[in-house]
PAKOLTI-325838 format. One line per 5 residues: number of its first residue (from 1); their letters; for each residue y, z, x of C-alpha. Coordinates in steps of 0.1 Angstrom, whole numbers, plus 2048, in hexadecimal, padded with zeros to 3 digits. Example, Ala and Ser with C-alpha at 12.3 -4.5 7.8 and 13.67 -1.06 7.14 Angstrom:
<recs>
1	as	7D3,84E,87B ~ 7F5,847,889 .
</recs>
This chain:
<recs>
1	xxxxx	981,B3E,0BB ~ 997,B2C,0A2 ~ 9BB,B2A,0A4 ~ 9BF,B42,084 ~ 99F,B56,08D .
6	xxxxx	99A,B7A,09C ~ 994,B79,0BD ~ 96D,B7D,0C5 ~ 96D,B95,0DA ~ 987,BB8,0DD .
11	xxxxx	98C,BAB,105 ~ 997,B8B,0FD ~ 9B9,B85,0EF ~ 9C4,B74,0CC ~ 9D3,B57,0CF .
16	xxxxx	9F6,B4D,0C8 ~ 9F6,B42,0A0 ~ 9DF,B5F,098 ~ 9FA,B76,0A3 ~ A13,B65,096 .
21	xxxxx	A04,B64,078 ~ 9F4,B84,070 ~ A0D,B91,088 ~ A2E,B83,081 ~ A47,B9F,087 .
26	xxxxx	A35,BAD,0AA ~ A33,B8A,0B3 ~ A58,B8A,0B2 ~ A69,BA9,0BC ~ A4C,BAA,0DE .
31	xxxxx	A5D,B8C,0E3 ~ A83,B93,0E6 ~ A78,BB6,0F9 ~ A67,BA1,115 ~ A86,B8B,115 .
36	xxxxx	A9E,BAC,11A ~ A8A,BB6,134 ~ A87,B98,146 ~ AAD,B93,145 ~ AB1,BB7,151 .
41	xxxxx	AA1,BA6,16F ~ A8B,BBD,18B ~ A84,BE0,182 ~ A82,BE7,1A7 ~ A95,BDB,1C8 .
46	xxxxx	A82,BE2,1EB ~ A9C,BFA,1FF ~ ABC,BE8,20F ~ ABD,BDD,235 ~ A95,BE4,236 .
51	xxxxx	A71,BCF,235 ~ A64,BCB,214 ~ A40,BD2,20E ~ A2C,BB7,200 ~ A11,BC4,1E8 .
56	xxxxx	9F5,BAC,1DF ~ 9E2,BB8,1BD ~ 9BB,BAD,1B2 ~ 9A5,BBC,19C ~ 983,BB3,189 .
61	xxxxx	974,B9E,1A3 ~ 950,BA3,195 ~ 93E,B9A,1B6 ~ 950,B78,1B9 ~ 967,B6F,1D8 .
66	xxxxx	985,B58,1CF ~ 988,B36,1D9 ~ 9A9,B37,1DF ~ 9BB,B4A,1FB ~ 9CC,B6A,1EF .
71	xxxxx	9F6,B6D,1F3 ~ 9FF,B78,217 ~ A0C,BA1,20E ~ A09,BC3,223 ~ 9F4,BD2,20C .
76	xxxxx	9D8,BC7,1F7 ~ 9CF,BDA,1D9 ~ 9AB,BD8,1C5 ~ 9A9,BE8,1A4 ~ 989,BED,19F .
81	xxxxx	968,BD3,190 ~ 960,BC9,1B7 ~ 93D,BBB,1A5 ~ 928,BB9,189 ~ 909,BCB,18B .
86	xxxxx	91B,BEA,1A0 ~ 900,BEE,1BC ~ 902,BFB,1DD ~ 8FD,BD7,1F1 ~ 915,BC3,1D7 .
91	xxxxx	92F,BD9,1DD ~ 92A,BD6,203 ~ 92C,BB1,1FF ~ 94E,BB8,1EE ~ 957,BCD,20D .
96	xxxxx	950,BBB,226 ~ 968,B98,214 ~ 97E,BB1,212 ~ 982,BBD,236 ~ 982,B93,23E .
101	xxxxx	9A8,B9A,22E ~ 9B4,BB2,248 ~ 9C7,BAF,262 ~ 9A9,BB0,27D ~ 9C5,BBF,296 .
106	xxxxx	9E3,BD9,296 ~ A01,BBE,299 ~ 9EF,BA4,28D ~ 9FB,B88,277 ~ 9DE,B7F,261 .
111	xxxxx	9CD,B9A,248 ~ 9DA,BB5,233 ~ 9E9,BD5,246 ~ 9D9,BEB,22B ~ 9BE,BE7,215 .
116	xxxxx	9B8,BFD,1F4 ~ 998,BFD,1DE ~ 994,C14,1BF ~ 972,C0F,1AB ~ 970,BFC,188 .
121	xxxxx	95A,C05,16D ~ 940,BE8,174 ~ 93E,BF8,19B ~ 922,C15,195 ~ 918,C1C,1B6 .
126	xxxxx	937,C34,1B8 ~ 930,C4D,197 ~ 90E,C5C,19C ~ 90B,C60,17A ~ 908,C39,177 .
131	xxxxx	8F3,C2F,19A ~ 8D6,C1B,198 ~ 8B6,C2C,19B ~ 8AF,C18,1BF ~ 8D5,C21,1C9 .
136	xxxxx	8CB,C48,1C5 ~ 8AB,C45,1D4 ~ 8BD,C35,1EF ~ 8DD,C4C,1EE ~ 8DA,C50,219 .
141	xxxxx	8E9,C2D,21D ~ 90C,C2A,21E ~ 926,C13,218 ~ 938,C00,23B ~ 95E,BFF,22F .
146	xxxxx	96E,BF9,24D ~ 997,BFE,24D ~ 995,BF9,225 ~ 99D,C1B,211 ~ 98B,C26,1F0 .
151	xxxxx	99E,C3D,1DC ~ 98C,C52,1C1 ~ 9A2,C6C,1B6 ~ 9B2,C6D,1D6 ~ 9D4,C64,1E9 .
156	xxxxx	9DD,C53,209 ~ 9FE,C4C,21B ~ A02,C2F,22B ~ A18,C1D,247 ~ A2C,C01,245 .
161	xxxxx	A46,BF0,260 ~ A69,BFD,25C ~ A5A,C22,259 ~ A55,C1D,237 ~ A38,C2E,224 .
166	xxxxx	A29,C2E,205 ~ A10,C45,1F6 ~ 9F6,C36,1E2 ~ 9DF,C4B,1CA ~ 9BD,C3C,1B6 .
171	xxxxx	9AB,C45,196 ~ 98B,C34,186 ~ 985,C47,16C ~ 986,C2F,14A ~ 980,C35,125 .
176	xxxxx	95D,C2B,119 ~ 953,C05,118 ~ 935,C06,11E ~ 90E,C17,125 ~ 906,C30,141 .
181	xxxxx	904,C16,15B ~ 926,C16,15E ~ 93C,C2B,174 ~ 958,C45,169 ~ 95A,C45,146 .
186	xxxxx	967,C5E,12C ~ 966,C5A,105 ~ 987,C4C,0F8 ~ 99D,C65,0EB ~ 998,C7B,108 .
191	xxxxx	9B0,C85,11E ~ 9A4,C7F,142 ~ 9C8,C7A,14E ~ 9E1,C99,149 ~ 9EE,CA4,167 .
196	xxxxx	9D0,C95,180 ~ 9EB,C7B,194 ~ A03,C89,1B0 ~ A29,C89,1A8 ~ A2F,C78,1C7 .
201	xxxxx	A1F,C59,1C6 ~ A2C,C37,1CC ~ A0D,C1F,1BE ~ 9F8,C28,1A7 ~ 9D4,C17,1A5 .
206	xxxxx	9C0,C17,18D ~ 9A2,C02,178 ~ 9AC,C0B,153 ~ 9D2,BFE,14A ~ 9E3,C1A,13A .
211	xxxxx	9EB,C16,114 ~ 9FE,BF5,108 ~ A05,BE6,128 ~ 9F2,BC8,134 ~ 9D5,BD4,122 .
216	xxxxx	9D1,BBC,102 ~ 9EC,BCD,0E7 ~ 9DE,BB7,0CD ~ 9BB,BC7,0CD ~ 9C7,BE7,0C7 .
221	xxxxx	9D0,BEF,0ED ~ 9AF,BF3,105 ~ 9C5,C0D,11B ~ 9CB,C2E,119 ~ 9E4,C44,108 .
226	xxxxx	9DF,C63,121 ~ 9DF,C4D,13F ~ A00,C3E,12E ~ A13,C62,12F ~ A05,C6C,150 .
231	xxxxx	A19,C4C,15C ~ A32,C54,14E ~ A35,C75,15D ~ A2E,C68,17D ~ A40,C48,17C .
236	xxxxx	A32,C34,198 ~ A46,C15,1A9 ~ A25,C03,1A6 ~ A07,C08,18C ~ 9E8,BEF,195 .
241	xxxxx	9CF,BEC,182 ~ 9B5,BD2,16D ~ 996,BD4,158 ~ 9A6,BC3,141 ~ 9A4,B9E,148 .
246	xxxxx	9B9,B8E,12E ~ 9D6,BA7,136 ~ 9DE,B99,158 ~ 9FD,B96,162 ~ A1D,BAC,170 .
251	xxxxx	A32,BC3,15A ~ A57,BCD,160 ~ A59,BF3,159 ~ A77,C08,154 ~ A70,C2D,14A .
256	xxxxx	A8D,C2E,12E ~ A90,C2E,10D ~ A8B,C04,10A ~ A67,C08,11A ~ A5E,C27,101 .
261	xxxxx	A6F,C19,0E2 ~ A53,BF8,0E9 ~ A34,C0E,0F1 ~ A3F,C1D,0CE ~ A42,BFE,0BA .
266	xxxxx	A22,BF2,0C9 ~ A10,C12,0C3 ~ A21,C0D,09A ~ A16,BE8,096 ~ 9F3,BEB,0A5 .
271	xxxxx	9E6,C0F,09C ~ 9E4,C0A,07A ~ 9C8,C1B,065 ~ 9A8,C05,05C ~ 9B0,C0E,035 .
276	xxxxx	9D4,C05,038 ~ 9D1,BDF,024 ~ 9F0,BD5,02C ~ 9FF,BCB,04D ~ 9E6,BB6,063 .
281	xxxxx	9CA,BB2,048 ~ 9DE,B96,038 ~ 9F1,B7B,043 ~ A16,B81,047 ~ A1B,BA3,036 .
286	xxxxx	A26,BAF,052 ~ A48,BA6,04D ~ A4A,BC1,030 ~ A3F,BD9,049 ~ A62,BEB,045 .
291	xxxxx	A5D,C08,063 ~ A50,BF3,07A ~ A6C,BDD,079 ~ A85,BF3,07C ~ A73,C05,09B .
296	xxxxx	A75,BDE,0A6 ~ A99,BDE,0A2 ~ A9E,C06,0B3 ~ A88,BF2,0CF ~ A9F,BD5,0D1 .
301	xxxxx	ABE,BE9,0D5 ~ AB1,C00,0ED ~ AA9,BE0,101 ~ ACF,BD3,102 ~ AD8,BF3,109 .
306	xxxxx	AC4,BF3,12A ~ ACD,BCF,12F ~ AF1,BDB,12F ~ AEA,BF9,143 ~ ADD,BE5,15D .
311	xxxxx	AF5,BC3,15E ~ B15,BCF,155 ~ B13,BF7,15E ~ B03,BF7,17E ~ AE5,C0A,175 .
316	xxxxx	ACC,C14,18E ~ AAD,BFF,191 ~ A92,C1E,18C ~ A78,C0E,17B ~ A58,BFC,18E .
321	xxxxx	A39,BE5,186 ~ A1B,BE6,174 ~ A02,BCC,180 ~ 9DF,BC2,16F ~ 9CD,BAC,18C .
326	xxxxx	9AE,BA2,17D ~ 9A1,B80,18A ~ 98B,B7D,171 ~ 997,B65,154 ~ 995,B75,132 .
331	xxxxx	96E,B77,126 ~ 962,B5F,141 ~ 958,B63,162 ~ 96B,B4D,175 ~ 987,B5C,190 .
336	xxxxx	9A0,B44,181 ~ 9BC,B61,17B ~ 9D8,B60,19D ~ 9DD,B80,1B2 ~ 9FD,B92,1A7 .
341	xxxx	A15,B9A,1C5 ~ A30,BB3,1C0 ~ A4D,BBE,1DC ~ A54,BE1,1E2 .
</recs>
């Protein structure tokens, strides 16, 4: 992929002159947005005069083990993608590295305290609509998973030191990217998210990102606009996810107007009709693109107003994280991408 060219692929992302180029003003108001938020500084500060919990995010492992050692942290999170081919015995070979990161006793020093494991797209042993034919003929073997907890659709509370608790809830289902063979898919477009999370969750894990975060903006956003507002309503501390490799990272969120006004002017710059000629079709006429830059100006001053809020007025820290963990480096398949650690 040249410097000026398209990327090849819609899960690999453009590269930094072919944005700026065919992407000038986006380039440039994304830009001073992340610099407001990262000068508002953390979204969210542990509770005062007790342990912090050290959360330790992965995703899109594809049947490889890293060859590094993961970040010490009291819980470790898996977003989904455990392998490639989705059978029963390479997702036990996942397992069982997996339970090799837990603390092997109750007071122990080594290991992960918890252990949580929702299902990725490529993992079809867990939608019966997308098991191999030798997984349903064999469907009286099961898998061994130890201490470690699989969420589907489900909710668990768990224990930390210092009586602290938090209450985790996963969800696999993903929009379609692929054949039958792989698990918990829905067409894009439908909603599969309204009202299906609890209001009381802490962490949220999931495989799909939800729209516009993490998720590769400059291909049109691979997330998902329903997950987006269910988030929203729910607004977790915590959101893990992955699928997408080239979105990896960690994400300051707020829940205000600063975080809505940029999910709008992304939504503006990158949802643009195919038969619209103008704005990202030729080089630089974005800059004439008169509403989107003013919805990057409303974006920029609802991002001093936060930074305000927060720095000089004391505003309360509500906001939280959204984490994509993939391991996986953009379109290859190396684990070259770093664990993501975030304190709650």
């Amino acid at each position: 992929m040249g410097l000026l060219s398209p990327p090849n692929s819609p899960f690999a992302p453009p590269s930094f002159f072919y944005q700026l180029i065919f992407h000038p003003l986006t380039t440039c108001f994304t830009f001073f947005h992340h610099l407001f938020v990262y000068l508002r500084g953390p979204p969210y500060l542990p509770p005062k005069n007790r342990i912090p919990i050290r959360v330790v995010c992965i995703s899109d492992t594809h049947s490889k083990i890293p060859r590094y050692a993961l970040p010490k942290g009291d819980l470790l999170i898996h977003s989904g993608d455990l392998t490639n081919n989705g059978n029963l015995a390479s997702i036990q070979q996942s397992i069982d590295w997996l339970k090799t990161l837990q603390k092997p006793w109750y007071g122990s020093s080594d290991g992960f305290r918890h252990i949580v494991v929702v299902a990725g797209n490529h993992d079809s042993y867990f939608d019966e609509r997308s098991r191999s034919t030798h997984d349903k003929r064999n469907s009286t073997r099961k898998l061994d998973w130890g201490k470690i907890i699989y969420l589907q659709h489900s909710a668990v509370k768990l224990p930390f030191p210092d009586d602290r608790r938090l209450k985790v809830y996963g969800a696999p289902q993903i929009p379609k990217c692929g054949g039958k063979e792989f698990a918990f898919q829905y067409n894009r477009g439908q909603d599969a998210w309204t009202d299906t999370i609890p209001d009381d969750i802490d962490v949220l894990v999931t495989h799909n990102p939800p729209k516009w975060h993490l998720d590769l903006p400059g291909s049109g956003g691979l997330g998902d606009e329903y997950e987006l507002k269910e988030v929203w309503r729910v607004k977790p501390t915590l959101q893990a996810f992955g699928h997408v490799h080239s979105g990896h990272g960690t994400e300051a969120v707020w829940w205000d107007e600063s975080q809505k006004c940029y999910e709008e002017f992304l939504a503006a710059a990158y949802n643009k009709p195919v038969a619209q000629p103008a704005s990202h079709r030729l080089p630089l006429t974005e800059l004439i693109d008169l509403p989107l830059f003013m919805r990057g100006i409303r974006m920029l001053v609802a991002d001093i107003r936060g930074l305000l809020w927060t720095r000089l007025w004391g505003g309360a820290r509500n906001g939280g994280y959204m984490v994509n963990g993939a391991l996986t480096y953009q379109t290859t398949e190396k684990l070259y991408n770093k664990p993501q650690v975030v304190v709650l």
